[in-house]
C-alpha positions in Angstrom: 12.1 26.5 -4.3 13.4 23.9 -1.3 15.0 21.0 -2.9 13.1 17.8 -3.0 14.2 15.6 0.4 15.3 12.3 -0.8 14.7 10.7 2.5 11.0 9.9 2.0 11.6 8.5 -1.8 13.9 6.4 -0.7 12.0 4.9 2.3 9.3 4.5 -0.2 11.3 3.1 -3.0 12.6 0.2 0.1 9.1 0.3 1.4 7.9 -0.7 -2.5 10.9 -3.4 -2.6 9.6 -4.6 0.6 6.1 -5.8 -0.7 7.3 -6.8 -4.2 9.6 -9.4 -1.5 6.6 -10.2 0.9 3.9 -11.2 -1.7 6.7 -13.3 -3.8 8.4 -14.8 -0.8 6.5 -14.2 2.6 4.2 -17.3 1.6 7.4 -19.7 2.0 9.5 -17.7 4.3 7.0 -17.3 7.7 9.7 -15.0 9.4 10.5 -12.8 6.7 6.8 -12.6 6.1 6.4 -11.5 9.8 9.0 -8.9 9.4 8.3 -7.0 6.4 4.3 -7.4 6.9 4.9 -5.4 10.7 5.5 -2.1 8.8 5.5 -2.4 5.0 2.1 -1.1 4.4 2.2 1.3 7.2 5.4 2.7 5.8 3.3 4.4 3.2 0.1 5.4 5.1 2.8 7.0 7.6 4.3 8.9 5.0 1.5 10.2 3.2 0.1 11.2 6.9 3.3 13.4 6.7 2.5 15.0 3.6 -1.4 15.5 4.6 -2.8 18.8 5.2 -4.6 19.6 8.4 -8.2 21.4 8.9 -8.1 25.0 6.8 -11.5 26.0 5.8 -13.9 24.4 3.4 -13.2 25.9 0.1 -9.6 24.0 1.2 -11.1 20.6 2.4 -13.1 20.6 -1.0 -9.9 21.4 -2.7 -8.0 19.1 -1.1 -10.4 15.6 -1.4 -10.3 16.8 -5.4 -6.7 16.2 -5.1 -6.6 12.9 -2.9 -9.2 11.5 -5.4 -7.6 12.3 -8.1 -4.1 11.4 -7.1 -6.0 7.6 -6.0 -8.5 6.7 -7.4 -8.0 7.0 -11.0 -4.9 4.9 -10.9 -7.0 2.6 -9.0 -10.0 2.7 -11.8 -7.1 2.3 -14.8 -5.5 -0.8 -13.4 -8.9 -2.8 -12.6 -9.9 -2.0 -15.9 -6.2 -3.1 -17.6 -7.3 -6.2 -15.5 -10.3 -6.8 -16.9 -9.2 -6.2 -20.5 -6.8 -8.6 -19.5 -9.5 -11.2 -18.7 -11.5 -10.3 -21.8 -8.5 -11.2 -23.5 -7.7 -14.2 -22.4 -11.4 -15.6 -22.6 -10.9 -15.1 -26.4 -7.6 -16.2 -26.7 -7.1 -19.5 -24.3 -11.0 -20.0 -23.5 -11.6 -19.0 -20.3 -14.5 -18.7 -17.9 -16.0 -15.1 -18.5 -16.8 -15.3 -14.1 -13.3 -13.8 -13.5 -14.6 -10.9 -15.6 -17.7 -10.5 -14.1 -16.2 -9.9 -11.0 -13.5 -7.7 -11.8 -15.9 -5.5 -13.1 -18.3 -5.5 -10.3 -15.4 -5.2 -7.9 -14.6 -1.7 -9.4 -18.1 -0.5 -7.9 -17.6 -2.5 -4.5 -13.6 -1.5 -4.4 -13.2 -3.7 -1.4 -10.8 -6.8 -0.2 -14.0 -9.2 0.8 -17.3 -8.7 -0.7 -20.0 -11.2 -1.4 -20.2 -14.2 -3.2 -22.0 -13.7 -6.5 -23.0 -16.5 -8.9 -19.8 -15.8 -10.7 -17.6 -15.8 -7.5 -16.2 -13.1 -4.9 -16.0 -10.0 -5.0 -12.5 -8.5 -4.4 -9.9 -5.7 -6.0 -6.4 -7.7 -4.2 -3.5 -5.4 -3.9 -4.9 -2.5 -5.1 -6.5 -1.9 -1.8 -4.1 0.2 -0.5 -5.2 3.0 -2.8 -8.9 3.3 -1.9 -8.2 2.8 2.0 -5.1 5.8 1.7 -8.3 7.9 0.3 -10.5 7.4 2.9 -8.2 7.2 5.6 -6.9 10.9 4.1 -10.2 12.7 3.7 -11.6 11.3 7.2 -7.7 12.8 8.9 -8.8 16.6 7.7 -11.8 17.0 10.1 -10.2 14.8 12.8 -7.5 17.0 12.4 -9.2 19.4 14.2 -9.4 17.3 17.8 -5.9 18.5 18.1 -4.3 16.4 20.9 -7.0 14.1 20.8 -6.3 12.8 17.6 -4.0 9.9 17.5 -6.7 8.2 20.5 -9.8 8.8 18.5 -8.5 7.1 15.5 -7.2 4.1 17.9 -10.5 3.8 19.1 -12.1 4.1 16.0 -10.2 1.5 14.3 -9.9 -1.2 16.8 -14.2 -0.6 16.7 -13.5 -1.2 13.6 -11.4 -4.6 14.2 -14.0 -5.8 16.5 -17.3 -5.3 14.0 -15.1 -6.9 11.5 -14.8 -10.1 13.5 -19.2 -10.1 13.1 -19.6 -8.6 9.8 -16.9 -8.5 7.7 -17.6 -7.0 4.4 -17.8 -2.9 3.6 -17.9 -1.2 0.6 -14.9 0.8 -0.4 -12.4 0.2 1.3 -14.2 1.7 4.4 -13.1 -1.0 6.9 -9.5 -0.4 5.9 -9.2 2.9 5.8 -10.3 3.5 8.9 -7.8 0.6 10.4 -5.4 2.7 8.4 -6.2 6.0 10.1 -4.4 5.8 13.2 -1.2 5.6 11.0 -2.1 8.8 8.9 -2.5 10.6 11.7 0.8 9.4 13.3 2.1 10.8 10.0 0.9 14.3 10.6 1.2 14.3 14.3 5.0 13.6 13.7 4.8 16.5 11.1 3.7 18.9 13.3 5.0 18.0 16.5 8.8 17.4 17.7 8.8 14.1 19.8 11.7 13.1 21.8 14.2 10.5 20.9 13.1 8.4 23.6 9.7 7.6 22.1 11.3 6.8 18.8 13.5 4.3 20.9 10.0 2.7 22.6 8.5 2.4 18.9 11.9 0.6 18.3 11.3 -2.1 21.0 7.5 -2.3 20.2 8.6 -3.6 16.2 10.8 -6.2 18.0 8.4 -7.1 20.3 5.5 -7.0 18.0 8.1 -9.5 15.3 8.5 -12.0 17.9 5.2 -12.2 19.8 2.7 -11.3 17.2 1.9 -10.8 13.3 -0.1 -8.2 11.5 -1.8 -8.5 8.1 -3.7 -5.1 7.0 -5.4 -7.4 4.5 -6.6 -10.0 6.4 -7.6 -8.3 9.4 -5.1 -9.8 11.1 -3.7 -8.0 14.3 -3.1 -10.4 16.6 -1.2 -7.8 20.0 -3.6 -4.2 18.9 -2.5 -1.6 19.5 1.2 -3.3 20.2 1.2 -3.7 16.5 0.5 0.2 15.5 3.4 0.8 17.8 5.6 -1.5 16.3 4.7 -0.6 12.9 5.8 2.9 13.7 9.0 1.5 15.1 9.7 0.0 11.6 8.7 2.8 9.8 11.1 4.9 11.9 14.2 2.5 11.1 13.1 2.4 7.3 13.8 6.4 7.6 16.8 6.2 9.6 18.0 3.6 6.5 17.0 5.9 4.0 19.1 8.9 5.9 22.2 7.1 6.2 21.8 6.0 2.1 21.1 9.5 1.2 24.0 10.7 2.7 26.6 8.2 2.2 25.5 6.6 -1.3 24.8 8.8 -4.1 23.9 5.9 -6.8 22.0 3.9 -4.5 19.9 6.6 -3.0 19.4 7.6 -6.6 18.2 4.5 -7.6 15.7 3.9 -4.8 14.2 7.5 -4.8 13.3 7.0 -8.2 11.7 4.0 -7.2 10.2 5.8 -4.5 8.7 8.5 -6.9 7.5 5.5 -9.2 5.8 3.3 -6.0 2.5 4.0 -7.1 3.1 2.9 -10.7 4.9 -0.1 -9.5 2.1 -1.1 -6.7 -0.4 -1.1 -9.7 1.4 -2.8 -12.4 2.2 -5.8 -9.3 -1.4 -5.5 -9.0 -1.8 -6.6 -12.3 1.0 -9.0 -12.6 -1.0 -10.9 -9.7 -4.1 -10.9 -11.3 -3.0 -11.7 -14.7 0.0 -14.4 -13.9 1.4 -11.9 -16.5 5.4 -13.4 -15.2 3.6 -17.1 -15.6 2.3 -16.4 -19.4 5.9 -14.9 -20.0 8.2 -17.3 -18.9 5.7 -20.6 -20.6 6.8 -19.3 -23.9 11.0 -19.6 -23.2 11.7 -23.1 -24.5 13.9 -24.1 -21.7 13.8 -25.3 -18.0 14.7 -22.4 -16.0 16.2 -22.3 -12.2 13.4 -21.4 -9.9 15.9 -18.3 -8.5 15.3 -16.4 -12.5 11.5 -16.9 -12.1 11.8 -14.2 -8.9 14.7 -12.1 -10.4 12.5 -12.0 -13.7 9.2 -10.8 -11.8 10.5 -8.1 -9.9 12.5 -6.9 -13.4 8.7 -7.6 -14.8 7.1 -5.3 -12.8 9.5 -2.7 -12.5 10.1 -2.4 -16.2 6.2 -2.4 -16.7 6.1 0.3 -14.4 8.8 2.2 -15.8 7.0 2.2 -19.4 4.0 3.0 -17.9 5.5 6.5 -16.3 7.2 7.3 -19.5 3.9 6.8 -21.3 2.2 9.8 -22.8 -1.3 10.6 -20.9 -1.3 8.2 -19.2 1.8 8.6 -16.7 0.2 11.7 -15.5 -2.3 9.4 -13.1 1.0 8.0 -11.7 4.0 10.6 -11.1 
């Protein structure tokens, strides 16, 4: 059996480090926002293009959406429902408005970013996105998979058709919107796979993150792409200097690269439990009951120990660490 290659853990365990940073600081810090948001997300559609599977036959297509959906969306299913057992919770405990329930609950059957306004409020499932749109943007790569050549241009064109109905009509169900924006990036992932590319285009994906840093901003969330397809580029560019990174600590650092590929392995855990700790202001409701005035600098130290340690209980629990590792 080939040894694991750390390479990819790591990139993912900087990658998961990378949005933890964003979401708690990117808000205050417009620069470091612009950065890590030109790649972060990417990163991980990217990589899991790598590890995709191309066209077989159908008894392997079938075989392989059981496993995408499996691997996706039940994590996706067990955190909105920790959320909303969360909300449950707090309705009986501190008296809250049962509307945040409601629509926790109806945005597991929507599973989208935007949906519409209900009596009780918006539909949306937050951070937890990612997983759905990785789904769909993973089933639709296996028969695109078979244009060959032509598919990195179909699923450019196909997502900025995307980009441009969005600007009309911007809700979907499922994640459909994203996933489809996310596709081009899967498919970079397997092209990569299965093709050598010269060093030279990794050096023009290099100059099209700079560029795309200092002349434009990309939010997979919001819809926000501002220089397309200058930011696909430059999000490769990033991607490519996250792996470059993760080479040199993989070779060099044996405690470090340790320490981030176990992160790595653990990303999906941690995404959902930060998933959570949004929606729940689980770090808020823990630090109100220390009876002292704290420095802001612990309340961001003590959220990304929050999350991590959630997520490190969660893939050490019976049963239920299966969904995530």
């Amino acid at each position: 059996m080939s040894q694991r290659d750390q390479t990819f853990d790591i990139a993912k365990g900087i990658g998961i480090l990378l949005v933890l940073t964003c979401h708690f600081f990117g808000w205050n810090h417009p620069w470091l926002n612009r950065t890590i948001s030109s790649f972060h997300m990417p990163l991980f559609f990217i990589i899991a293009g790598y590890f995709s599977k191309s066209y077989v036959d159908r008894e392997t297509t079938r075989s392989s959406i059981k496993k995408y959906f499996n691997r996706l969306y039940w994590p996706f299913l067990f955190t909105q429902c920790m959320i909303v057992l969360w909300l449950i919770l707090m309705v009986f405990a501190k008296h809250d408005s049962w509307n945040p329930v409601i629509t926790s609950a109806l945005s597991i059957g929507w599973a989208d970013v935007y949906g519409p306004s209900t009596p009780w409020g918006n539909l949306s499932i937050g951070v937890i996105w990612f997983l759905i749109a990785l789904l769909i943007a993973k089933i639709l790569l296996i028969p695109l998979s078979r244009t060959g050549v032509w598919a990195i241009p179909i699923s450019l064109i196909v997502a900025f058709g995307v980009l441009l109905l969005h600007n009309v009509f911007s809700y979907s169900i499922w994640c459909i919107s994203l996933g489809l924006m996310a596709l081009p990036f899967v498919t970079i992932g397997w092209w990569v796979k299965n093709h050598k590319l010269p060093w030279w285009a990794y050096g023009i994906a290099v100059l099209g993150w700079i560029a795309a840093i200092a002349f434009s901003e990309m939010d997979m969330y919001n819809f926000t792409w501002k220089c397309y397809p200058l930011d696909v580029l430059g999000a490769c560019g990033g991607t490519f200097c996250i792996y470059m990174l993760s080479k040199f600590i993989a070779s060099k650092t044996k405690i470090t690269s340790k320490v981030l590929s176990q992160l790595g392995i653990w990303s999906l855990a941690i995404m959902c439990v930060h998933c959570f700790e949004i929606a729940s202001h689980l770090n808020n409701h823990v630090l109100a009951v220390i009876p002292a005035v704290l420095p802001s600098w612990f309340s961001y130290v003590f959220r990304y120990l929050l999350t991590i340690g959630l997520a490190i209980a969660i893939v050490h629990t019976p049963r239920v660490k299966k969904l995530f590792v």
